[in-house]
C-alpha positions as a Markdown table, in Angstrom:
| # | Residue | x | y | z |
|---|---|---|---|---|
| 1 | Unk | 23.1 | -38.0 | 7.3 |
| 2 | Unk | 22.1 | -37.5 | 3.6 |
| 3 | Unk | 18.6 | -39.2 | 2.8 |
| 4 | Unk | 18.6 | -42.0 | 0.1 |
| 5 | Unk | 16.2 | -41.1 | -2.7 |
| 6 | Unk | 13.7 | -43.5 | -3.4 |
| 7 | Unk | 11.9 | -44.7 | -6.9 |
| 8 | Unk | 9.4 | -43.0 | -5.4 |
| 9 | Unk | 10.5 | -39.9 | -4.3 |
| 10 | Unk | 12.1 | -39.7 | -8.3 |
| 11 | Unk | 8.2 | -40.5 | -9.6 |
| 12 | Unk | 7.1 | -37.8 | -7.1 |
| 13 | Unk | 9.8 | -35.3 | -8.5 |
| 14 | Unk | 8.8 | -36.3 | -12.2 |
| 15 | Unk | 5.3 | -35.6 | -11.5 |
| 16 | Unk | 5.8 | -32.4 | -10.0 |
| 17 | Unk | 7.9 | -31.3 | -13.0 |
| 18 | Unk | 5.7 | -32.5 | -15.5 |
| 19 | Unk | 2.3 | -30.6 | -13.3 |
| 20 | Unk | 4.7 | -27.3 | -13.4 |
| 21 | Unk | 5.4 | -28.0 | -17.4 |
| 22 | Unk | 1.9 | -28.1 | -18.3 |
| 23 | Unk | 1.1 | -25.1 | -16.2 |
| 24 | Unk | 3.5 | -23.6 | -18.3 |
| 25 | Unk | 2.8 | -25.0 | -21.1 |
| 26 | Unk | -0.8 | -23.5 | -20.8 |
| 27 | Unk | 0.0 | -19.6 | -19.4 |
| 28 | Unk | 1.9 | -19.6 | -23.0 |
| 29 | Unk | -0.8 | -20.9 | -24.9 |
| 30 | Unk | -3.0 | -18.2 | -23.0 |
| 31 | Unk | -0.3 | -15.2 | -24.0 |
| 32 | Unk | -0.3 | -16.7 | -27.4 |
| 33 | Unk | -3.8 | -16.1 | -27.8 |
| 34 | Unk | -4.3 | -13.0 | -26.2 |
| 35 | Unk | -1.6 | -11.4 | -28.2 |
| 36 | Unk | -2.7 | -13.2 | -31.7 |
| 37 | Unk | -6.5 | -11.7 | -30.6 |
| 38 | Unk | -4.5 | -8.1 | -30.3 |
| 39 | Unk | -2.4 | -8.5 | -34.2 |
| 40 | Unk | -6.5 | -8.9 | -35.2 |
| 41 | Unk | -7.6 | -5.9 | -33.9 |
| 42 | Unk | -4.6 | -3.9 | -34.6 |
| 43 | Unk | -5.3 | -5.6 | -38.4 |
| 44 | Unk | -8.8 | -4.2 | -38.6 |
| 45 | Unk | -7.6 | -1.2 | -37.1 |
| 46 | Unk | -5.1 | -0.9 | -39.8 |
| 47 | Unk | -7.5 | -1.6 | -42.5 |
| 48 | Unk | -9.8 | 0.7 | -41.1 |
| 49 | Unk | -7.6 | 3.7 | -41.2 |
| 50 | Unk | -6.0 | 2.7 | -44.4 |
| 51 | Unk | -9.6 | 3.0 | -45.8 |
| 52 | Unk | -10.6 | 6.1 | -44.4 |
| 53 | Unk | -7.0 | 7.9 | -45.4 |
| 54 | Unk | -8.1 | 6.6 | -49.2 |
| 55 | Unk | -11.4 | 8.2 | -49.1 |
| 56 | Unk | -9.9 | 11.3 | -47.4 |
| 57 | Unk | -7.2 | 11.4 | -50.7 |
| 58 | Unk | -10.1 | 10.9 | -52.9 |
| 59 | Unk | -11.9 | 13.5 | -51.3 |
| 60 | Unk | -8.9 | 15.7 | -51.5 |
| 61 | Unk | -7.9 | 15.0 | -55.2 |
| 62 | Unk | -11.6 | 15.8 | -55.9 |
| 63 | Unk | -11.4 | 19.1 | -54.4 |
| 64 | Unk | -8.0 | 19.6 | -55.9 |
| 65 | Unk | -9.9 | 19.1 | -59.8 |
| 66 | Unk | -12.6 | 21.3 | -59.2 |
């Protein structure tokens, strides 16, 4: 025989959802920072090698002249 669901057994059921949700909800939140933390470093990374390649040019172009 099939059992009736109750009012409370629905609450129960909403409550569980909404627990999974936020735990969810917050294992994104934790991806989304981690990988905004890696853009940064690949940023200054970027920027770092951007600014030894122009040295190494200027360097270069120097030698080049003389």
């Amino acid at each position: 025989m099939p059992r009736t669901l109750t009012i409370d057994d629905i609450w129960q059921l909403f409550q569980e959802t909404n627990r999974l949700f936020k735990e969810s909800e917050a294992r994104a939140e934790a991806r989304l920072k981690e990988s905004e933390a890696r853009t940064k470093e690949s940023e200054a990374r970027t920027k770092e090698l951007e600014a030894r390649l122009e040295r190494d040019l200027q360097e270069t172009r120097r030698i080049i002249r003389e």
